[in-house]
C-alpha positions in Angstrom: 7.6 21.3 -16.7 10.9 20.4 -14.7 13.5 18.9 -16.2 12.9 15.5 -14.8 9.3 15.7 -16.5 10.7 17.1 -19.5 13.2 14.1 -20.2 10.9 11.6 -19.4 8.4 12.7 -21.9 10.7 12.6 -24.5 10.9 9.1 -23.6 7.1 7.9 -23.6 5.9 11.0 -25.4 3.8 13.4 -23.8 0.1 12.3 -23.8 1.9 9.2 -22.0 3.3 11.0 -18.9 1.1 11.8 -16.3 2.3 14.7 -13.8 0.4 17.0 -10.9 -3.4 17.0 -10.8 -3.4 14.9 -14.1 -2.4 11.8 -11.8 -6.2 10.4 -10.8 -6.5 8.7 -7.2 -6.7 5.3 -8.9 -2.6 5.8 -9.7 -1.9 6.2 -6.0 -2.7 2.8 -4.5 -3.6 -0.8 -5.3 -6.4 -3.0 -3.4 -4.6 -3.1 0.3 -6.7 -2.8 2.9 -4.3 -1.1 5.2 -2.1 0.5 2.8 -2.1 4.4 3.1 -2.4 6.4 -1.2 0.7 7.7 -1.8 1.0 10.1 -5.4 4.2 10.0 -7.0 5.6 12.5 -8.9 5.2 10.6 -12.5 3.4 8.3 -14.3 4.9 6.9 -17.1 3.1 4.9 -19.8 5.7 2.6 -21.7 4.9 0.6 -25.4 8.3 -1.1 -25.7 10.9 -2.3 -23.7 13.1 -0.3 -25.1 11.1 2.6 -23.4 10.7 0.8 -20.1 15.2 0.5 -20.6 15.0 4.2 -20.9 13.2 5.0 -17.5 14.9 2.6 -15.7 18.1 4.2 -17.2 16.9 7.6 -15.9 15.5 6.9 -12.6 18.6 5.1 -11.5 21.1 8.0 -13.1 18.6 10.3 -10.9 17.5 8.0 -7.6 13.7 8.2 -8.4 12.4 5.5 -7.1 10.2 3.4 -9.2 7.0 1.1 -8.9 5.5 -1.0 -11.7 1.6 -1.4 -11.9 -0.9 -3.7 -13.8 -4.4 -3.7 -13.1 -3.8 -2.6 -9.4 -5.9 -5.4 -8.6 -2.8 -6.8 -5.2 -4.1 -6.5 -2.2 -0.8 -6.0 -0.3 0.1 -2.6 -1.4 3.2 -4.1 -3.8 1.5 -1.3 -6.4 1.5 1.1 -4.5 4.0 4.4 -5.4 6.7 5.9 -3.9 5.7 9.4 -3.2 7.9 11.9 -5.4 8.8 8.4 -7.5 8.1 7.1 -10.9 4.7 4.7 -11.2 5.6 2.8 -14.3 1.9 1.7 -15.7 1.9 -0.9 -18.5 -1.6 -0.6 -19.4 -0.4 0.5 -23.1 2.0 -2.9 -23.2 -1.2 -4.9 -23.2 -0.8 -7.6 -26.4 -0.9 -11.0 -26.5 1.8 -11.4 -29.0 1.7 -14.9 -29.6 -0.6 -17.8 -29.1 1.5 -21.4 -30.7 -0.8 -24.4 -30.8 2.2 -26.6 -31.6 4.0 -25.6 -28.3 1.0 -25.2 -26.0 2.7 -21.7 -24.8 1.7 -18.0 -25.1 3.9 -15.2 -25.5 2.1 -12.0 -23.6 3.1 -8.1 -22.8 2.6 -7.7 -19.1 0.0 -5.5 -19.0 -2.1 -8.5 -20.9 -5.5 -9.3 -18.2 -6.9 -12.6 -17.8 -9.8 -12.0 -19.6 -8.1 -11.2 -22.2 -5.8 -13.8 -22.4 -8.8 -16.4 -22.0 -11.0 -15.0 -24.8 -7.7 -15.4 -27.4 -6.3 -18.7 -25.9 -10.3 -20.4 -26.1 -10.0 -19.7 -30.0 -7.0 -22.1 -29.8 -8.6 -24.6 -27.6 -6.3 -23.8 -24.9 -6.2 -22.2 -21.4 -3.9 -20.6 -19.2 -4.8 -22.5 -16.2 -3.9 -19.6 -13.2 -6.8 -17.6 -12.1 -6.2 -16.0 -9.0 -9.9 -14.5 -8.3 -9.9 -11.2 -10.1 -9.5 -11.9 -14.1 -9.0 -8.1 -14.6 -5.2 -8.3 -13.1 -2.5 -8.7 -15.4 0.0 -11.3 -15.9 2.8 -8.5 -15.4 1.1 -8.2 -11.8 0.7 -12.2 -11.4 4.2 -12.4 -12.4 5.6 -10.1 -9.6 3.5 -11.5 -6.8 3.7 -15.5 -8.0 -0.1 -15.1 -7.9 -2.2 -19.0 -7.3 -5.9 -18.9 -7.1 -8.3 -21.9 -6.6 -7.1 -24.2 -9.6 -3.4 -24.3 -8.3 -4.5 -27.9 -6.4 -4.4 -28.9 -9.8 -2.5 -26.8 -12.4 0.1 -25.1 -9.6 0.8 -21.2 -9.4 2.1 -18.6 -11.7 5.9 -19.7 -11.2 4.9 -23.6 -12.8 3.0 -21.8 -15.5 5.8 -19.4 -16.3 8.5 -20.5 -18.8 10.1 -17.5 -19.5 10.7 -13.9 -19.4 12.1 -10.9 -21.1 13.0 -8.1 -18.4 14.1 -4.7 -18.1 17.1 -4.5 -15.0 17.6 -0.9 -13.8 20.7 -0.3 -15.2 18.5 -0.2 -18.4 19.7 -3.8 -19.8 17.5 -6.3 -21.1 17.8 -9.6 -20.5 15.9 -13.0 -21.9 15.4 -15.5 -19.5 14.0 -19.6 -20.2 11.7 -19.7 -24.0 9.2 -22.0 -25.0 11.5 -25.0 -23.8 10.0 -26.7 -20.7 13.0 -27.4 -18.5 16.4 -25.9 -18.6 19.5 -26.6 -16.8 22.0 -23.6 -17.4 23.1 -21.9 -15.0 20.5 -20.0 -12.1 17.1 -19.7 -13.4 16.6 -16.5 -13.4 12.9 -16.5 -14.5 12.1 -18.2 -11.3 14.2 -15.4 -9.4 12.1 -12.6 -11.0 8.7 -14.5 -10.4 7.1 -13.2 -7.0 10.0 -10.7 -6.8 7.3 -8.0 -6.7 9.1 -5.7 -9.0 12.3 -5.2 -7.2 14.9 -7.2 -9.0 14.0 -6.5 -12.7 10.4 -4.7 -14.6 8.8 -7.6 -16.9 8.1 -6.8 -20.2 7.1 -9.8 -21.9 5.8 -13.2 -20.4 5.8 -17.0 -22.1 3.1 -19.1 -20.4 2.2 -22.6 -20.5 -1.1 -23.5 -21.6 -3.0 -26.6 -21.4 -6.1 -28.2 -23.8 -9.6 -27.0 -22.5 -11.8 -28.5 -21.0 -15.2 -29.0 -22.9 -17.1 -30.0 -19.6 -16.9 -29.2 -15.7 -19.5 -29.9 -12.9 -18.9 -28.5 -9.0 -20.1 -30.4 -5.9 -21.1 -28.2 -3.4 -20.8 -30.0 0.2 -21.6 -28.4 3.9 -20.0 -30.0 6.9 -20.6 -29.3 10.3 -17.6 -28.9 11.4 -13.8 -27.6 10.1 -12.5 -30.6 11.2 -14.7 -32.9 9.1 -14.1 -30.3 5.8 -10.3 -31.0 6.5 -10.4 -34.6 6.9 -12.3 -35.1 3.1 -9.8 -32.9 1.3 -6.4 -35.5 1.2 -9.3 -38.2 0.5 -10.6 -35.8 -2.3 -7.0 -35.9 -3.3 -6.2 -39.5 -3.8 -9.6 -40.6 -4.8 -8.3 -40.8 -8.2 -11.0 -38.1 -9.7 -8.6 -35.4 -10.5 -10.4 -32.1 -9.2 -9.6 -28.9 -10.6 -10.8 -27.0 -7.7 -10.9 -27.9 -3.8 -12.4 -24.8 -2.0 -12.8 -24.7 1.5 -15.7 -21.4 2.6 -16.9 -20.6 6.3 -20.7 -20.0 7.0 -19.5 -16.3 7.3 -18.1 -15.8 3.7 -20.4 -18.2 2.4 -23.4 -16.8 3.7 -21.8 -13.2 2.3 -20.5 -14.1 -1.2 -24.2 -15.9 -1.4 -26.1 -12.5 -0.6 -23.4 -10.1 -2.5 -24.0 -12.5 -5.8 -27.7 -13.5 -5.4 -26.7 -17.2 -5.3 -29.6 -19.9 -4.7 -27.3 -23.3 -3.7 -30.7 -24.8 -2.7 -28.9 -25.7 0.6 -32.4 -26.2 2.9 -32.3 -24.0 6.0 -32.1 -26.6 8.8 -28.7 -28.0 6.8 -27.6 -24.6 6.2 -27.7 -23.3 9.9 -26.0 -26.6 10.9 -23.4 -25.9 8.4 -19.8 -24.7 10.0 -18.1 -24.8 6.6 -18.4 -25.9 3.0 -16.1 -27.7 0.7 -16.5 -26.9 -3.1 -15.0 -29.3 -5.3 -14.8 -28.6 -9.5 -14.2 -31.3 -11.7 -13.4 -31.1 -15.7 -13.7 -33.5 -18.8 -14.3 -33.4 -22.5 -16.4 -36.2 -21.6 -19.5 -34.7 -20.3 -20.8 -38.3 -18.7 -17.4 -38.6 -17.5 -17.6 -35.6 -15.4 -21.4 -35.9 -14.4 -20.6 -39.5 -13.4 -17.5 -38.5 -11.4 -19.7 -35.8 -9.8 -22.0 -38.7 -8.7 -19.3 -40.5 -7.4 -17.8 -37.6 -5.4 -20.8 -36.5 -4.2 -21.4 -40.4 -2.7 -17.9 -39.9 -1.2 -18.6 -37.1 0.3 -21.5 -38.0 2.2 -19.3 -41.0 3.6 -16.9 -39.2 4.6 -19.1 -36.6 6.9 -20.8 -33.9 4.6 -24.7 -33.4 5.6 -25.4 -33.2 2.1 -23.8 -32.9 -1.3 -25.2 -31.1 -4.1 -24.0 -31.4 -7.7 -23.9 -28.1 -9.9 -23.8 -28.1 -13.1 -23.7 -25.3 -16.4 -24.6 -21.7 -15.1 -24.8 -22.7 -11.6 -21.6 -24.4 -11.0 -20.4 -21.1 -13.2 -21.6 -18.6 -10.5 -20.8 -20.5 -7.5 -17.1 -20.3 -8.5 -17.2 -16.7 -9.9 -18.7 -15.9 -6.5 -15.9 -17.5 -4.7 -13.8 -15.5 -7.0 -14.9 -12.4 -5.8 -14.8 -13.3 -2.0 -12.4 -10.1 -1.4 -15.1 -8.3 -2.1 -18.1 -9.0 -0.2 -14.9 -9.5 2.0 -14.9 -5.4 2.2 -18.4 -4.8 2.4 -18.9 -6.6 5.3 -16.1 -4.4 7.4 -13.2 -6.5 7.2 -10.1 -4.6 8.5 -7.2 -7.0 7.2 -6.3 -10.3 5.2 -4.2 -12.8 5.6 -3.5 -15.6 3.1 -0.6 -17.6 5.0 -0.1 -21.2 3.5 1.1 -24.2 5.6 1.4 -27.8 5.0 -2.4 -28.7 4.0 -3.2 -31.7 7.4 -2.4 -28.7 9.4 -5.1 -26.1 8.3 -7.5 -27.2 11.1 -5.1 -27.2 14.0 -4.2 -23.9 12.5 -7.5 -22.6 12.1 -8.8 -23.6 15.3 -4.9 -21.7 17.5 -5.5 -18.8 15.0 -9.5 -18.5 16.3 -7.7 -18.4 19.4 -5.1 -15.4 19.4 -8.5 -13.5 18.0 -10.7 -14.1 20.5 -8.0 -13.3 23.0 -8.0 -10.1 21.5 -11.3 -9.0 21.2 -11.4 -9.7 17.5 -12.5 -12.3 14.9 -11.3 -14.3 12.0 -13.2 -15.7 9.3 -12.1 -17.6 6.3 -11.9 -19.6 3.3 -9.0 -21.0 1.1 -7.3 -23.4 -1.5 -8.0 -26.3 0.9 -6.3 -28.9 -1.6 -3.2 -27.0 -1.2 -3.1 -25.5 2.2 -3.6 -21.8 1.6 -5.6 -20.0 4.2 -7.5 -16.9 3.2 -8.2 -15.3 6.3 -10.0 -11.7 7.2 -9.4 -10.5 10.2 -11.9 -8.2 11.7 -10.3 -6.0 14.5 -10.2 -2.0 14.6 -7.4 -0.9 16.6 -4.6 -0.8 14.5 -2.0 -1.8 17.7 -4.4 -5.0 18.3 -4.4 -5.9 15.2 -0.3 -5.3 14.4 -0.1 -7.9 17.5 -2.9 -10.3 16.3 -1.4 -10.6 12.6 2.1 -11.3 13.9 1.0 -14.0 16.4 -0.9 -15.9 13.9 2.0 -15.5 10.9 4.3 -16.7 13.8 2.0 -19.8 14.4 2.0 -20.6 10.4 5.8 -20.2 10.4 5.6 -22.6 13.2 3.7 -25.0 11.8 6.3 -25.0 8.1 4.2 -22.4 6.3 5.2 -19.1 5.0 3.5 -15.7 5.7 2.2 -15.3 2.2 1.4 -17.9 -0.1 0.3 -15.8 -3.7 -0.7 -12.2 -2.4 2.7 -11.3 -1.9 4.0 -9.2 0.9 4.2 -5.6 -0.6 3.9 -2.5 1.5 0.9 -4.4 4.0 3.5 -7.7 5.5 6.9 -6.5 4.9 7.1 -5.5 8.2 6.1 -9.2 9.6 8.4 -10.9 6.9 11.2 -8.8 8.4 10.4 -9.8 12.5 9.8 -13.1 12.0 12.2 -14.7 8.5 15.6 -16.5 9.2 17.5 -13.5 9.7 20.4 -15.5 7.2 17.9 -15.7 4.5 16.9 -12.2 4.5 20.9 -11.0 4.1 20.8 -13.4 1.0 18.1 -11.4 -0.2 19.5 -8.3 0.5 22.4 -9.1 -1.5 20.3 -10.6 -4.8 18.6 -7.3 -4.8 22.5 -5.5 -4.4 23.1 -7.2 -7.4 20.4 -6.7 -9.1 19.4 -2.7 -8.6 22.5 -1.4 -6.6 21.2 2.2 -6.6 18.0 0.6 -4.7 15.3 2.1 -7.1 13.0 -0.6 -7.5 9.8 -0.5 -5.2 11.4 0.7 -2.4 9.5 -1.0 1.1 8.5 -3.6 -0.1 10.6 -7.3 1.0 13.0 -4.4 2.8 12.8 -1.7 5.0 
């Protein structure tokens, strides 16, 4: 064992440092599509933050360059290690410390999943509201990327449901950042900085979340509409109509037809609707009144067939359950349909179907093909791109991020940009903004140890 090796043992212990042939495949990458496995040289297991101080310490006295990892559930290579560097896995930090009724807030180690989380919050009666598709990441991993999912029309992403932090900087100081207070204003709000910093300003070591009272009751309205157009037009409607929905999904016939085969979903949609179907709008709703929310399914389901739908169909219990677990899992019946690439570019919400439509565009002008869904109530596009030749595709992706930029959106909007978009964020971002960032992370980790590639070059 080399001395690097040896010291960092001493640190975790040795059953917690992986070196060699004892680091498995799964420690070399995360879920990007496009991201080439990389093995680095260690793989350290931390339990405390005074650990995690230690390796930081160490990899910056030594330039090892170091990459933190949750579940490895990203899907834009933001987990993916440095070859030669140090992968810092928190799967040991992984307890929910505290749950406090009075405050409505949990305290959580990073490596904490979502299942987890929701099993000890529903013994409260509480919930942490972000759920971003795959309830096996982390909230260390959420953290890093600002991660949304399809409840952020209502409850926002990780950054509104993120009070505070406690986080390890690479020169091995730790630092507290917010509490269980729910505004602050002293000084730069540092736990805002570190959220969807993807690991290279600072390694989280313990989260405070907001939670909210759960909901005893919840209904989904299922709705196909013929055209993009007409799904876009019901969604600011949906929005104002007073009904509060929890969810507002937007699915193409593509995915829908897909998620429905991968998950052995009966939406008793009748054939002749279904192949006139372009897209389909999925709308949750929640009460602790459950006449409240069967009548305001009613209600929403009258409204949509005003405003366009060729049907609406109300789910309820089980049903509405695996509809939205379905739509959860999306990235995968994504994969085993061939898709080469994702997008998930966000713009101002009225401007999805002019988007959609330009973006179908730049495809077919290429030889290639988009398909879709997304957080319609909040104007996050989850596009897969399906395109083989690498060159094509490079050209495609950064014609269509152009044409979100364009239109006021942002390249990413809760995957991040990792290893898979850094490259785009760098062509196409105010050239101004990306010096500022430059010299946060200078301030930050001035011997540049922290995920190296991903935000820079």
């Amino acid at each position: 064992m080399g001395d690097g090796a040896t010291r960092l043992a001493e640190i975790v212990g040795q059953r917690n440092l992986l070196v060699g042939d004892a680091i498995s495949e799964a420690y070399t990458h995360d879920e990007a599509l496009t991201a080439t496995p990389q093995k680095p040289a260690y793989v350290a297991k931390p339990a405390t933050p005074d650990e995690v101080a230690e390796l930081l310490t160490f990899a910056t006295e030594h330039g090892v360059p170091v990459t933190a990892r949750g579940s490895g559930c990203g899907v834009s290579g933001a987990a993916q290690p440095v070859e030669g560097g140090l992968l810092v896995s928190f799967e040991r930090m992984n307890a929910v410390l505290e749950v406090d009724a009075d405050n409505h807030v949990a305290v959580v180690q990073p490596g904490v999943t979502l299942t987890q989380l929701d099993a000890e919050t529903a013994e409260a009666g509480l919930s942490y509201t972000v759920y971003p598709g795959e309830l096996s990441s982390s909230i260390g991993g959420n953290v890093g990327t600002n991660a949304g999912g399809m409840r952020a029309v209502k409850y926002g992403v990780t950054r509104h449901n993120v009070l505070g932090l406690q986080a390890v900087l690479p020169t091995g100081e730790i630092i507290r950042t917010g509490g269980k207070i729910s505004k602050i204003s002293s000084g730069y709000d540092l736990t805002q900085l570190i959220v969807g910093s993807e690991g290279t300003l600072a390694l989280v070591t313990e989260v405070i979340v907001k939670l909210v009272p759960r909901p005893a009751y919840g209904a989904t309205v299922l709705a196909p509409f013929g055209g993009l157009d007409q799904v876009m037009a019901a969604v600011p409607k949906i929005i104002s109509s007073g009904l509060g929905p929890t969810i507002v999904e937007y699915i193409d016939n593509v995915l829908m037809a897909a998620i429905a085969s991968r998950e052995k979903l009966e939406l008793g949609v009748p054939d002749t609707i279904r192949e006139s179907s372009e897209a389909y709008l999925v709308v949750a709703l929640e009460n602790n009144d459950g006449d409240r929310v069967h009548e305001d399914a009613e209600k929403l389901a009258a409204l949509l067939d005003e405003w366009g739908a060729l049907d609406a169909y109300i789910l309820e219990g089980s049903a509405a359950r695996k509809l939205i677990k379905a739509r959860e899992n999306t990235f995968w019946a994504a994969k085993e349909i061939g898709v080469d690439d994702l997008i998930d570019v966000v713009i101002p919400r009225a401007s999805m179907p002019q988007f959609f439509r330009k973006a179908h565009d730049l495809a077919l002008a290429e030889g290639a093909a988009i398909s879709g869904c997304g957080h319609a109530g909040d104007g996050n596009v989850h596009g897969v791109i399906f395109c083989k030749d690498p060159d094509v595709r490079k050209k495609l992706l950064t014609d269509i991020f152009a044409l979100g930029m364009k239109m006021g959106g942002a390249i990413s909007g809760e995957h991040g940009l990792g290893r898979a978009k850094t490259s785009y964020f760098l062509e196409l971002e105010d050239q101004a903004k990306i010096a500022l960032m430059r010299r946060i992370k200078q301030s930050f980790d001035p011997a540049g140890i922290l995920n190296p590639g991903v935000l820079f070059a």
